[in-house]
TITOR-525648 format. One line per field, with one value per residue (C-alpha): residue in one letter; chain; z, x, y. Coordinates in steps of 0.1 Angstrom, whole numbers, plus 5000, padded with zeros to 4 digits. Layout:
r: (a, ...)
c: (A, ...)
w: (Z, ...)
u: (X, ...)
v: (Y, ...)
! end
This chain:
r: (x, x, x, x, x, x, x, x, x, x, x, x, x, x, x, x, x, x, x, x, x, x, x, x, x, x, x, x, x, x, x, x, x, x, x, x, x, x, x, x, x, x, x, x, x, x, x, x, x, x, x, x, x, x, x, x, x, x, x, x, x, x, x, x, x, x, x, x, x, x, x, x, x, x, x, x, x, x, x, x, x, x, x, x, x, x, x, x, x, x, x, x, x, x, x, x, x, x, x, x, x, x, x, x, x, x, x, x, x, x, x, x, x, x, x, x, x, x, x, x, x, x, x, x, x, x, x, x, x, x, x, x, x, x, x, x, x, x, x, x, x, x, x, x, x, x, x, x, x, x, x, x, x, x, x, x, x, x, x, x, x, x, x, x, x, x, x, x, x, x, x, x, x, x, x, x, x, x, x, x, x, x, x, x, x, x, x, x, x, x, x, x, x, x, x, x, x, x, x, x, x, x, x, x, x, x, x, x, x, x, x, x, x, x, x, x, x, x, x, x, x, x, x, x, x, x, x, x, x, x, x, x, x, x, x, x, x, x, x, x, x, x, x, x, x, x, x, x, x, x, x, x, x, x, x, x, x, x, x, x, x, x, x, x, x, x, x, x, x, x, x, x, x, x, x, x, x, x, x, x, x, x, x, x, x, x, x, x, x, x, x, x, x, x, x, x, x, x, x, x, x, x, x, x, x, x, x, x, x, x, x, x, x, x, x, x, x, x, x, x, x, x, x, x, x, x, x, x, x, x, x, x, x, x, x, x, x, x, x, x, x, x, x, x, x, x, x, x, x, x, x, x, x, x, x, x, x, x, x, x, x, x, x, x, x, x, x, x, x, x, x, x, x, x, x, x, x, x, x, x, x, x, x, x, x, x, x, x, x, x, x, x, x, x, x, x, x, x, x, x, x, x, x, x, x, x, x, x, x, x, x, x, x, x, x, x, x, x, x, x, x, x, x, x, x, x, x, x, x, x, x, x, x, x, x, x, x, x, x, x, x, x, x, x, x, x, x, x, x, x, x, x, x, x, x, x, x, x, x, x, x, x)
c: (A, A, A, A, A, A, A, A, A, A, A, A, A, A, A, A, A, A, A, A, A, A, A, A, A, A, A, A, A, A, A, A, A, A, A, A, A, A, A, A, A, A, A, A, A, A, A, A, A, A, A, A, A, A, A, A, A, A, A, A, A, A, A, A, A, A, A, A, A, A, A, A, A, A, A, A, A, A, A, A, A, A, A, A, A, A, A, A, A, A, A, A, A, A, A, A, A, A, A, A, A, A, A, A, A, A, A, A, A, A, A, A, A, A, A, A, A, A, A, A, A, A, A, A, A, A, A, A, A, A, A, A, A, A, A, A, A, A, A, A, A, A, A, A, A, A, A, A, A, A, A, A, A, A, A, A, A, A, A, A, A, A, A, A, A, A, A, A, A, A, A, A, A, A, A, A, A, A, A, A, A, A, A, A, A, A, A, A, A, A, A, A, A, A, A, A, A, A, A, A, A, A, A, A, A, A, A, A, A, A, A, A, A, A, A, A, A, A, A, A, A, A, A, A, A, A, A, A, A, A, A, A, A, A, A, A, A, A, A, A, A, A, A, A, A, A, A, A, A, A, A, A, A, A, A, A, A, A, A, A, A, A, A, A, A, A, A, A, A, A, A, A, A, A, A, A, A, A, A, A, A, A, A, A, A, A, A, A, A, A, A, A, A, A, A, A, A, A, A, A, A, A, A, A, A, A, A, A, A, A, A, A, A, A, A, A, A, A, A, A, A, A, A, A, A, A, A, A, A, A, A, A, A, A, A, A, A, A, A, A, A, A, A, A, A, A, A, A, A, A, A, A, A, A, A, A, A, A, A, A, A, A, A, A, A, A, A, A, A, A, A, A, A, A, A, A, A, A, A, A, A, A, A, A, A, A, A, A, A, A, A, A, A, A, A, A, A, A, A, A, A, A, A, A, A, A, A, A, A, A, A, A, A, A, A, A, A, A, A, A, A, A, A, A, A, A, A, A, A, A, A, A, A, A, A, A, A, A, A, A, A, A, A, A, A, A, A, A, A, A, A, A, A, A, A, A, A, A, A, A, A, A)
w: (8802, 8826, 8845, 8876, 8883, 8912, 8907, 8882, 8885, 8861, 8867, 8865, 8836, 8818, 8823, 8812, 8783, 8773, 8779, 8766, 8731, 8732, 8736, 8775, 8794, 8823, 8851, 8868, 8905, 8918, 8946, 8924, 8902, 8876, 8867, 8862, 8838, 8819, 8815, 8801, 8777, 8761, 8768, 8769, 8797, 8827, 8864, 8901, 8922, 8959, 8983, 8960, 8997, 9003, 8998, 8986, 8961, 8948, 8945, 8923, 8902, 8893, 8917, 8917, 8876, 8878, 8860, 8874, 8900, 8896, 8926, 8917, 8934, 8955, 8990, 8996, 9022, 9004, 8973, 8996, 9015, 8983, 8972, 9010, 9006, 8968, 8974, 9008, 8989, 8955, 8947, 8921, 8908, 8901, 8919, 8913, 8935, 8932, 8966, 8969, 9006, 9006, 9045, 9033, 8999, 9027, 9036, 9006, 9033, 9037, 9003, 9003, 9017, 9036, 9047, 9023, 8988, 8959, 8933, 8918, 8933, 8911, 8929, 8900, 8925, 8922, 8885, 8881, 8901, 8884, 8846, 8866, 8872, 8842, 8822, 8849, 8836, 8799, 8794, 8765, 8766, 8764, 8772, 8788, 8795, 8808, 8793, 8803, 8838, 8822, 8794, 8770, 8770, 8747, 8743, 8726, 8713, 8696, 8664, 8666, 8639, 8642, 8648, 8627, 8616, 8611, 8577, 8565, 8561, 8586, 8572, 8578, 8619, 8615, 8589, 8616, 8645, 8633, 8664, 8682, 8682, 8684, 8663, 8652, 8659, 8647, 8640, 8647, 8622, 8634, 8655, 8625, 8630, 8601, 8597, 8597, 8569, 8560, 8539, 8555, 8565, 8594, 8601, 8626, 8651, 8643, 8678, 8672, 8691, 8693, 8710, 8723, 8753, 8781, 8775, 8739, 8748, 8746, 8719, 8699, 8712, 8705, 8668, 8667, 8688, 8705, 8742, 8770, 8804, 8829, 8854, 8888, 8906, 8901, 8914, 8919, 8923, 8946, 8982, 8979, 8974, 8943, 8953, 8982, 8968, 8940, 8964, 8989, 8952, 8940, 8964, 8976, 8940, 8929, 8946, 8952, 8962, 8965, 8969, 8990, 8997, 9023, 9058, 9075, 9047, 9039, 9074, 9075, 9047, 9061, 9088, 9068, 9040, 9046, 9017, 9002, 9008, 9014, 9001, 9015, 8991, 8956, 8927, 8901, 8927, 8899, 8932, 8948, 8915, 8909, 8945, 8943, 8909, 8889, 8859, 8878, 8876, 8854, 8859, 8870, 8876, 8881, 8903, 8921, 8915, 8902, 8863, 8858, 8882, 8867, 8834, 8846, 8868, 8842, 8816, 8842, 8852, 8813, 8811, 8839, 8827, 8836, 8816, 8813, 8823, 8831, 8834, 8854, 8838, 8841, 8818, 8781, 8768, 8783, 8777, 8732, 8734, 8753, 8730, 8733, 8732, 8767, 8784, 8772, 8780, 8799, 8818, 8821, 8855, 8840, 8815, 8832, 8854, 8824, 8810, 8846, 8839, 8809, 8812, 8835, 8811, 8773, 8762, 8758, 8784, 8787, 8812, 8803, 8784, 8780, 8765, 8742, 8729, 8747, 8741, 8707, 8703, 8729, 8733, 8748, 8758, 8746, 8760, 8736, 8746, 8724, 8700, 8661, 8644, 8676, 8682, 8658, 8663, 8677, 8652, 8624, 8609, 8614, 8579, 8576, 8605, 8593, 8614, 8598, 8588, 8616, 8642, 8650, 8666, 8676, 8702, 8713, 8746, 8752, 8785, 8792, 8758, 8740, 8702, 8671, 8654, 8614, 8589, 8596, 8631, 8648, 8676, 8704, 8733, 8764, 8742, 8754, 8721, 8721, 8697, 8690, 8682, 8660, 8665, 8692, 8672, 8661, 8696, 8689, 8660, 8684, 8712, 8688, 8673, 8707, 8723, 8721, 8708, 8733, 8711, 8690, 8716, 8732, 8699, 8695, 8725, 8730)
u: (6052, 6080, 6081, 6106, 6110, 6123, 6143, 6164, 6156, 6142, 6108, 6120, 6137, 6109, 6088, 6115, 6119, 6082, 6082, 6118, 6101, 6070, 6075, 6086, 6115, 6121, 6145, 6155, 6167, 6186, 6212, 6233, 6256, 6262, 6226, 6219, 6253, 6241, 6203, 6219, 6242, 6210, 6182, 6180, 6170, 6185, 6193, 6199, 6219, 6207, 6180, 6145, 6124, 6151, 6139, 6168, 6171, 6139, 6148, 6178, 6157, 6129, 6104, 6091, 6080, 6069, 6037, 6040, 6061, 6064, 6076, 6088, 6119, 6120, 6109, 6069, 6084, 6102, 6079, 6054, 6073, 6082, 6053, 6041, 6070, 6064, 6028, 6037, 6066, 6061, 6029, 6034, 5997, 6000, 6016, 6018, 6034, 6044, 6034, 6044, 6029, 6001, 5998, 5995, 5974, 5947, 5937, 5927, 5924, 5958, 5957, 5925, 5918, 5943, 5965, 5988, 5987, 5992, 5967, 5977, 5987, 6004, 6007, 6028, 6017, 5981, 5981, 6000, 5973, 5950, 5964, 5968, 5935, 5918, 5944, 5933, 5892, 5906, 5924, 5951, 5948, 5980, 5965, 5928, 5927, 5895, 5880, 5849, 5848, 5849, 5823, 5847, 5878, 5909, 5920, 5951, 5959, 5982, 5957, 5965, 5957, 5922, 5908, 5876, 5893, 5925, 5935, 5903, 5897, 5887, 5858, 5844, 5841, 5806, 5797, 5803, 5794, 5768, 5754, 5790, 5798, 5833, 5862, 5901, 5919, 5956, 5974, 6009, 6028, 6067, 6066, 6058, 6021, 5991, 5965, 5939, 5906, 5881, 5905, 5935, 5942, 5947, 5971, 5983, 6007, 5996, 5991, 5958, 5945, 5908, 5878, 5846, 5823, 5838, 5803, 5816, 5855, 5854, 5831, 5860, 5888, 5867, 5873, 5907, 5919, 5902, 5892, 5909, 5896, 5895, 5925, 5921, 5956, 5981, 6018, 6036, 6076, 6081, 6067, 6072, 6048, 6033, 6033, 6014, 5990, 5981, 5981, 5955, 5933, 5929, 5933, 5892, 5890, 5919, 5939, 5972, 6007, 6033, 6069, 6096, 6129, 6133, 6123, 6113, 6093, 6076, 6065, 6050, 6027, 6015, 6002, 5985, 5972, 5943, 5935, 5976, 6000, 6034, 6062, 6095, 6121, 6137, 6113, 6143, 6144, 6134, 6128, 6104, 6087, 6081, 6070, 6045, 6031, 6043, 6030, 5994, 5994, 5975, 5998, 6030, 6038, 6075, 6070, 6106, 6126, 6154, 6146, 6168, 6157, 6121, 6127, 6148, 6121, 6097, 6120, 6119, 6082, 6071, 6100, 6084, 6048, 6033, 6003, 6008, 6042, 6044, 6076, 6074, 6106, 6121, 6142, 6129, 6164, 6152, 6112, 6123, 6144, 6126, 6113, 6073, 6079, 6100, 6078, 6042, 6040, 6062, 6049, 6062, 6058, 6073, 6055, 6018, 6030, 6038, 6000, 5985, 6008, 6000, 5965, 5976, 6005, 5981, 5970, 5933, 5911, 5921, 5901, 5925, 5960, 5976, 6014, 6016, 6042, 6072, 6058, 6056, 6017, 5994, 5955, 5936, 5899, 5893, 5867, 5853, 5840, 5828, 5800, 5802, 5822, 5843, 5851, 5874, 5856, 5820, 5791, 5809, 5815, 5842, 5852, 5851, 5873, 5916, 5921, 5960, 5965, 5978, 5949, 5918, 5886, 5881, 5845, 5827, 5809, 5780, 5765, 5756, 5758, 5786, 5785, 5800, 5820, 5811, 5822, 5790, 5792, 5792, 5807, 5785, 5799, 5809, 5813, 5841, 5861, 5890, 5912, 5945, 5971, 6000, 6025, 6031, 6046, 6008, 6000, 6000, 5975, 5949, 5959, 5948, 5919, 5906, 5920, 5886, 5906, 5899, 5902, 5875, 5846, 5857, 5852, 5817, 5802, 5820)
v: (5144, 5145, 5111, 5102, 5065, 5053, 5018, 5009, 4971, 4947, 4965, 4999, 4991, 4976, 5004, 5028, 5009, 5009, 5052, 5061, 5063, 5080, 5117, 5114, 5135, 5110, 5107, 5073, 5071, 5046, 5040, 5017, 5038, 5011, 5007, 5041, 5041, 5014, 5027, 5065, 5044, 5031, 5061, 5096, 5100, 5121, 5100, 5107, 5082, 5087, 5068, 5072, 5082, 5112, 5147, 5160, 5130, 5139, 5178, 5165, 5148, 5175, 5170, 5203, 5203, 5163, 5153, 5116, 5095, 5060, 5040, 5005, 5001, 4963, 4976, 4984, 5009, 5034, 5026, 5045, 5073, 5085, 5088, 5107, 5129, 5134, 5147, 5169, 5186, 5188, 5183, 5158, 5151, 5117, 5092, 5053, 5023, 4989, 4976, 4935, 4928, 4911, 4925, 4963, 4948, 4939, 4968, 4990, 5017, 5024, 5036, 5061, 5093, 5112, 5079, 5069, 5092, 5069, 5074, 5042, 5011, 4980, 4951, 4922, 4893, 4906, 4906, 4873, 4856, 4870, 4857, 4824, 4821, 4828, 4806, 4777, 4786, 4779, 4752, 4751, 4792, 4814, 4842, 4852, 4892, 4911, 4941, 4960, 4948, 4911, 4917, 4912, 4893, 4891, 4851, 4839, 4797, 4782, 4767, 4728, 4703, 4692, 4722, 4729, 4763, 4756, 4756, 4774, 4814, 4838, 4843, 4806, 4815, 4832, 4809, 4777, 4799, 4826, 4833, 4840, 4875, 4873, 4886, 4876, 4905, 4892, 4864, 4854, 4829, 4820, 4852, 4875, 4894, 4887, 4916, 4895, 4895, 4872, 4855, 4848, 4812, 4801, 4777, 4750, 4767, 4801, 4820, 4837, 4863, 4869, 4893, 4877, 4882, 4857, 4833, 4830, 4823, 4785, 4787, 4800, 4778, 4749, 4760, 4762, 4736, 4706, 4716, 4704, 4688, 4712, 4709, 4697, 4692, 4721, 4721, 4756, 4756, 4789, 4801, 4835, 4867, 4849, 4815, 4823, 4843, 4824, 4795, 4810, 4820, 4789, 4762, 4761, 4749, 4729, 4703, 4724, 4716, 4740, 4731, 4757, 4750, 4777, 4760, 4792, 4803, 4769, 4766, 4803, 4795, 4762, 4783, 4803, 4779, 4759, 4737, 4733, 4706, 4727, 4705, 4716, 4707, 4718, 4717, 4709, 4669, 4648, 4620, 4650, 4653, 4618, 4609, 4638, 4619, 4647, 4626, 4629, 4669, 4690, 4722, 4728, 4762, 4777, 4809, 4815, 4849, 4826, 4828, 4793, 4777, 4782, 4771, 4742, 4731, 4734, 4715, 4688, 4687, 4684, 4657, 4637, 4641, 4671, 4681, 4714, 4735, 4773, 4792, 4822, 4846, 4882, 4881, 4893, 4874, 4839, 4842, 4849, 4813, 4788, 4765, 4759, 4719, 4719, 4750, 4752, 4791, 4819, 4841, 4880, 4896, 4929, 4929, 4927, 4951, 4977, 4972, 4984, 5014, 5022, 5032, 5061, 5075, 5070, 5101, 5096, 5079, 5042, 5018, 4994, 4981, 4955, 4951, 4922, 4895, 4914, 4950, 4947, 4946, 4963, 4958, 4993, 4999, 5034, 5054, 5075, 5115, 5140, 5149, 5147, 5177, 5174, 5140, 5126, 5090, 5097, 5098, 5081, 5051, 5029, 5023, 5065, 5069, 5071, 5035, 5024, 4988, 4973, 4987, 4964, 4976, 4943, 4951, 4979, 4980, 4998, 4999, 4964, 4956, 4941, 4946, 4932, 4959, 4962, 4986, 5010, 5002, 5039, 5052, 5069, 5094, 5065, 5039, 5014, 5003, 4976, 4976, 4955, 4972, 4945, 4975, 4995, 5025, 5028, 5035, 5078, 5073, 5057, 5081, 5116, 5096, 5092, 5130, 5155, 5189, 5210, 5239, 5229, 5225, 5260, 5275, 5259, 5265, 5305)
! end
């Protein structure tokens, strides 16, 4: 697939790093020169230094033979003149935009029709708000992901002593819970990934990953770690795009406080906030902190752009008392060293914004993915299409079909119905099946399994 991202920032390079190794010819654009050095000492890939919204820029780059333009350079407004000018000239068929504002987000129009062409728009302030929330709705998860429109969600905990499965097998889940349909799809132990079976033990500190339908979620939490209260008074470090998103999400529900440094900025979201106490100060004032009973707060949640100042900020709020810290980092470097006891989770912007990209670029129909533990590990609801004979999945059992250790099918979802996967469990033409994937290199293996040849159905129906 030939692929032309525009930005060579922490986004942009993200993305490139997730599609440098599977099979793409991609260009980068850029107006820093440096950057684009940097990115062709490490990739093959080809670049173009020039404004990303020029014509003649895009020319340069390939335009004219482009499969998919990705926009995710740090301004909205050439973000989405590229992608006008990409579809008026060339013709590329599928475009796709980070957008930030939350004043173009509003109005979903601008993106339909004949307005603005972007086939796909990724907003990382959207999706962040969105993983806040459903972290806030499970207390003590690291991770809460939706699948199937919410039918079925993907949870990940840290397994804590105490915990009625911790330190027994697998295989004791059903026999504790046997009317939970829900399944452990992998398990990490000091970073390293455990396929899982019915006999493996779990044990305390292992990050475990799990499927279940969301009614079912805290029924498997409850097994591997004592539930938590539910949290009532949050604290986010950080005004900007995020902080005022998530702020105007959540505050109708929680008591919210949100601290900004920037006196301009921390008046124009008081104005706009009706239910959050906007603090104007620095999040890293231990005397702010401790005036606003940091000790009191359920979760702190470090949401600058300034990747220090997050984690320091954090540091401090968990020092102080604080619950529950979150650290909101960029930086792949910072997120692999901070130790769990000082920051109880990091959060990657870049690297929920790769997932919502993904689906479009997999090569088999994908409602959803979801990059995992750095891009390592990724999680993908499959659609499946096809009949038997031609389908290289539908009409046959799952413990017939060539699945590599390594790959889960973890739930299927049919319809309404959400459905235990077993050995004999078969596959039917629409079916919805997630599957974890502990390594992304397996990635083409699920991606052919899941590709109707084309070949083959011409050749039965001629």
């Amino acid at each position: 697939m030939k692929i032309i991202i525009l930005g060579a920032g922490q986004v942009g390079t993200s993305v490139l790093a997730s599609l440098a190794s599977e099979r793409n010819d991609i260009t980068v654009v850029d107006t820093q020169s440096h950057l684009l050095r940097d990115l062709q000492d490490r990739y093959d890939i080809g670049i173009v230094q020039g404004n990303a919204a020029h014509p003649t820029v895009l020319k340069r780059a390939g335009g004219e033979e482009t499969d998919m333009l990705i926009a995710v350079t740090s301004d909205d407004e050439t973000n989405m003149l590229a992608c006008q000018i990409a579809d008026a000239l060339f013709k590329i068929p599928k475009k796709i935009a980070r957008v930030r504002a939350i004043e173009y987000l509003s109005y979903p129009e601008l993106f339909a029709g004949d307005a603005i062409p972007i086939d796909v728009v990724i907003s990382p302030e959207k999706i962040i708000t969105e993983f806040i929330e459903r972290l806030l709705e499970y207390p003590g998860a690291s991770q809460i992901l939706d699948f199937a429109d919410g039918k079925v969600r993907l949870g990940s905990v840290r397994a804590l002593r105490g915990g009625p499965l911790v330190g027994r097998e697998i295989r004791e889940l059903h026999q504790h819970m046997p009317n939970v349909h829900a399944r452990i799809t992998a398990i990490f132990r000091q970073g390293k990934p455990i396929i899982p079976n019915g006999r493996v033990t779990i044990e305390v500190n292992d990050e475990v990953f799990f499927i279940a339908s969301s009614e079912e979620i805290k029924d498997v939490m409850s097994e591997l770690r004592e539930l938590e209260k539910p949290y009532k008074r949050l604290m986010f470090a950080g005004g900007g795009h995020i902080g005022k998103r998530v702020a105007l999400a959540l505050e109708n529900d929680y008591q919210v406080k949100v601290i900004e440094k920037d006196p301009k900025r921390a008046k124009k979201i008081a104005s706009e906030l009706t239910n959050t106490v906007v603090l104007l100060g620095d999040a890293s004032d231990k005397e702010l902190l401790l005036s606003e009973n940091i000790e009191n707060t359920d979760v702190f949640c470090a949401i600058t752009n300034d990747d220090e100042a997050n984690i320091l900020s954090a540091m401090l709020a968990k020092r102080l008392g604080a619950r529950r810290v979150i650290a909101l980092i960029n930086k792949t470097a910072y997120a692999d060293i901070i130790d769990s006891q000082l920051v109880d989770l990091v959060i990657s912007p870049q690297q929920s914004t790769i997932g919502a990209l993904l689906r479009h670029i997999r090569r088999c129909d994908a409602a959803r993915v979801y990059s995992l533990r750095h891009g390592a590990a990724e999680a993908i609801e499959a659609i499946a299409h096809g009949t038997p004979g031609i389908s290289k999945v539908v009409g046959i059992p799952i413990d017939r079909i060539k699945i590599p250790p390594g790959v889960v099918m973890g739930a299927l979802v049919r319809g309404d119905e959400v459905i235990q996967v077993h050995h004999d469990t078969v596959i039917q033409d629409g079916d919805h099946v997630i599957i974890f994937l502990l390594d992304k290199k397996l990635i083409p293996v699920i991606e052919q399994l899941f590709q109707v040849d084309d070949l083959s159905a011409q050749a039965r129906t001629a």
